[in-house]
C-alpha positions in Angstrom: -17.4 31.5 6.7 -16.7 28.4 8.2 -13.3 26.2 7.0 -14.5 22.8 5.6 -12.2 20.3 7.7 -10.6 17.3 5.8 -10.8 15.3 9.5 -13.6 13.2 8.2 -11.6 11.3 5.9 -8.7 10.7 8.5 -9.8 8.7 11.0 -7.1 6.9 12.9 -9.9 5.0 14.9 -14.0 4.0 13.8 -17.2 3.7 15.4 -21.0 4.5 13.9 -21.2 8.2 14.5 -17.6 8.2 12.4 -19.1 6.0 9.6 -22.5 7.8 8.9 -19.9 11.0 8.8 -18.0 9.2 6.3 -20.7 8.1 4.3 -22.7 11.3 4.1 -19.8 13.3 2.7 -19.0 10.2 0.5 -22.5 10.8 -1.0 -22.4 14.6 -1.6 -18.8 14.5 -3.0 -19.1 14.7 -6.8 -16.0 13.6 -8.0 -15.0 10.0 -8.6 -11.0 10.9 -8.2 -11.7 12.7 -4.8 -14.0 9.8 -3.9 -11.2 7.4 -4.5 -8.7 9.3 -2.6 -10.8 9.6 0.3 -11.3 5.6 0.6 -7.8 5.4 0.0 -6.4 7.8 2.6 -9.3 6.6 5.0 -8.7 2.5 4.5 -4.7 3.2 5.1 -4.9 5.1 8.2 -7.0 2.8 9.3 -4.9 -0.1 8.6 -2.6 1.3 11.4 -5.1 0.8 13.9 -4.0 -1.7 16.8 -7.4 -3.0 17.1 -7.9 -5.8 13.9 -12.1 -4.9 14.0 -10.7 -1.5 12.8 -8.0 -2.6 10.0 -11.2 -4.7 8.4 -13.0 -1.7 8.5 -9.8 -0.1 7.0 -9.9 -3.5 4.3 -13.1 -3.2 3.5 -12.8 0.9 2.5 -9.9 -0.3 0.2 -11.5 -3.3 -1.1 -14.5 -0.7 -2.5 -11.9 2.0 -3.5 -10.9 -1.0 -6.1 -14.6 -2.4 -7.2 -15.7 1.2 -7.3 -12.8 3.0 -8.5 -10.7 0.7 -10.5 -9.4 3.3 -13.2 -8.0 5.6 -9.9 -4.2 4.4 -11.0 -2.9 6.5 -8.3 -5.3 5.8 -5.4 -4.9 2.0 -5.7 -1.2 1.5 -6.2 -0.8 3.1 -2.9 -3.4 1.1 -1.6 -2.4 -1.7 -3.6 1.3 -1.2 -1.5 0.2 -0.2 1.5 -1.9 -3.8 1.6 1.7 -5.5 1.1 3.1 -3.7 4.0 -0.2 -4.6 6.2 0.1 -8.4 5.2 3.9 -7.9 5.2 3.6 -7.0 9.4 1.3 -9.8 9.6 3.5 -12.3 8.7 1.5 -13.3 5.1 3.8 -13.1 2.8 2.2 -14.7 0.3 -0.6 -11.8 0.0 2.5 -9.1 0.5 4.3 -10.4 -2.0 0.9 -10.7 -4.3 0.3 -6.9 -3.4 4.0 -5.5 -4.1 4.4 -8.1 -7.2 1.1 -5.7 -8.6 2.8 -2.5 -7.6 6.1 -3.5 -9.7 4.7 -4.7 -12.1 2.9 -1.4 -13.1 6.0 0.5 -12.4 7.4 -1.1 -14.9 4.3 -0.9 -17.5 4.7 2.8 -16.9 8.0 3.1 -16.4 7.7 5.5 -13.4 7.4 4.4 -9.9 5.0 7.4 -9.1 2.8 7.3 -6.2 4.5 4.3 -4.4 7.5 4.3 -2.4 9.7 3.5 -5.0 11.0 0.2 -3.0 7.8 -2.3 -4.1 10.6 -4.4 -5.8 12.6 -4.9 -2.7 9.4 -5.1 -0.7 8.5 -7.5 -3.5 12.0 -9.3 -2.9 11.8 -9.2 1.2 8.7 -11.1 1.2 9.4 -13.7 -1.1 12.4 -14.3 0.5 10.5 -14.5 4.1 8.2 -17.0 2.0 11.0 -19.1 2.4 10.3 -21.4 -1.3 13.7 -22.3 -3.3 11.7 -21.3 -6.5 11.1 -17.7 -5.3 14.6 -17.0 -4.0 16.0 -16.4 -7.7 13.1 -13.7 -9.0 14.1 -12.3 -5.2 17.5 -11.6 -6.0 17.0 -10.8 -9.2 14.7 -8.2 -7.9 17.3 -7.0 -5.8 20.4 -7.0 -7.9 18.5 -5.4 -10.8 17.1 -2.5 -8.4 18.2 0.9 -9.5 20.2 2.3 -6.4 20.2 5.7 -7.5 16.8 5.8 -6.3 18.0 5.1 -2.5 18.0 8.7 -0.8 18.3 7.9 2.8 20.8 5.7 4.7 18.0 3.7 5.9 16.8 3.0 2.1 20.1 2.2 1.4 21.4 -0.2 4.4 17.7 -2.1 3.2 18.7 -2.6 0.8 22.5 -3.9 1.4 20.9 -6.1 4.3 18.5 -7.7 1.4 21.5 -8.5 -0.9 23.6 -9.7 2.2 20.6 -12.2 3.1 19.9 -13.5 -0.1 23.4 -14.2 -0.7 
């Protein structure tokens, strides 16, 4: 018997023959949480793409994941923070900051920071910072002075987070 691959739902790249792929096994598949993972999984690795015809592509997959799936909790708050990050490298901090602001804000509805990075809020903080408005620099270091640490694991989590309180000081 033949092992089912999961390749057609990580695509790093996109062209036709890759979308009527997609879209076949999108219409077979049965269950509305798989479905949702696949746009999600799909729409972030293609966000990575170097080519900005492929990151729409990528947009447009999670854009659907949230009109079509909006109860998959997981699936769109990573989308939901990968989208900061994408608008964060971009340079459009407005949207990042938009994107990790909904992110935090479920954390803290739920009180768990599952299925995110746990660092929304200082992502959150970073960009609004980087917006460069005196009215958002106070919720910024707020964000950042009221972060729990203990959650910083790696010295690279940690020295972001000392170089955000050193620049908004």
């Amino acid at each position: 018997m033949k092992k089912q691959t999961d390749s057609w739902y990580k695509n790093k790249t996109w062209n036709g023959d890759i979308d009527s792929s997609f879209e076949k096994h999108m219409r077979y598949e049965r269950n509305e949480n798989n479905k949702a993972e696949y746009l999600q999984v799909q729409g972030c690795l293609l966000l990575l793409n170097n080519s900005e015809k492929i990151q729409e592509v990528g947009l447009v997959l999670l854009d659907r994941l949230k009109e079509d799936y909006p109860t998959a909790y997981c699936q769109n708050l990573a989308a939901q923070e990968k989208l900061g990050d994408y608008f964060f490298a971009k340079k459009q901090y407005e949207k990042a900051a938009a994107y990790f602001k909904m992110v935090t804000d479920y954390c803290v509805q739920q009180q768990s920071r599952t299925n995110t990075s746990t660092m929304a809020d200082l992502k959150w903080a970073e960009a609004l910072y980087k917006i460069n408005d005196a009215a958002t620099l106070s919720t910024a270091v707020e964000l950042v002075r009221n972060y729990p640490v203990a959650l910083l694991k790696t010295p690279v989590q940690k020295a972001y987070h000392t170089k955000l309180q050193l620049v908004l000081c």
